[in-house]
C-alpha positions, 0 to 999 in steps of 0.5 A: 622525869622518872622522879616526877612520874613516881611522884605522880604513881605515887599520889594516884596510889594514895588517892586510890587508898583513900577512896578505897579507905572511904569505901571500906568504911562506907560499907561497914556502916551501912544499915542491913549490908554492912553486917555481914562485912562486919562479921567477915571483919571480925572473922579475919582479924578473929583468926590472924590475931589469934595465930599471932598471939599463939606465936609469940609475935610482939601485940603492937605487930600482931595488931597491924598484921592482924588489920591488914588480913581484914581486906579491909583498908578502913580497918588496917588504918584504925589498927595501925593507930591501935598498934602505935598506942600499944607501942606506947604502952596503953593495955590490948582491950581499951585500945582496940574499943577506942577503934569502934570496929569491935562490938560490945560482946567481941570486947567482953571476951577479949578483956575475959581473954587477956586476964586470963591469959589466953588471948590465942584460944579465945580468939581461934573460938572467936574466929570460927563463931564469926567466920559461920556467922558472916557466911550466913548473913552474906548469904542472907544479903546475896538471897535479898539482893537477887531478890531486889534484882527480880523484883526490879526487872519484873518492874521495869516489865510491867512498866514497858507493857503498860506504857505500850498498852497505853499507847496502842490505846491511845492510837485507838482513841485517835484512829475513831475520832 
């Protein structure tokens, strides 16, 4: 009995982590939303990578930690897959390209930063460039969604005054026939 409901416990978890999986993806490729998460994206594993590779933490960890302080399920899956190649030995740069997380000009500055050799400092800078930027964009997307939520109950206003207008004129239009 105490197996099958850790069984159960078990399979509602996993469900649970992909749906959320699913979720964090969805989110980062939406059009317009997804940008600001993104950047949050960047920033967190920016910052993380960046203390762990100043630490001398071994780069196949780095990378897995590194993808879980994104938050973002999604993410710490193709990180994890990222870790396993660097395990195998493929280089830092390719690897994390290959995930699609990363934009062009992040992948620039890592490759900059891995021939030269400082991975930590590049990245800290990195993560202080992303951090400002996604606090900007998330108040750009809050600004437009209050926006959208004004608009819509200004909306839904207009409709119920015009739908009652057109009723009392109706009832007009019955009363004089």
């Amino acid at each position: 009995s105490t197996l099958s409901s850790s069984s159960a416990a078990s399979d509602v978890y996993k469900r649970q982590l992909w749906g959320r999986s699913v979720m964090d993806a969805g989110i980062l490729f939406i059009p317009f939303i997804g940008a600001p998460f993104r950047k949050q994206l960047l920033a967190r594993f920016s910052f993380s990578m960046g203390l762990m590779t100043g630490s001398a933490i071994p780069l196949p960890d780095a990378v897995t930690e590194s993808g879980m302080a994104t938050n973002n399920t999604y993410a710490a899956w193709k990180l994890r897959n990222a870790s396993e190649a660097l395990i195998q030995g493929d280089a830092l740069t390719p690897t994390l390209e290959k995930t699609r997380l990363f934009p062009s000009d992040f992948i620039n500055i890592l490759e900059t930063a891995e021939e030269s050799g400082k991975i930590a400092e590049s990245l800290q800078r990195v993560a202080v460039h992303y951090t400002e930027d996604a606090d900007m964009s998330m108040q750009r997307l809050v600004s437009a969604a209050t926006w959208l939520i004004y608009l819509s109950i200004v909306g839904v206003m207009a409709y119920q005054i015009i739908s009652l207008y057109a009723r009392y004129i109706d009832q007009l239009n019955r009363a004089m026939r």
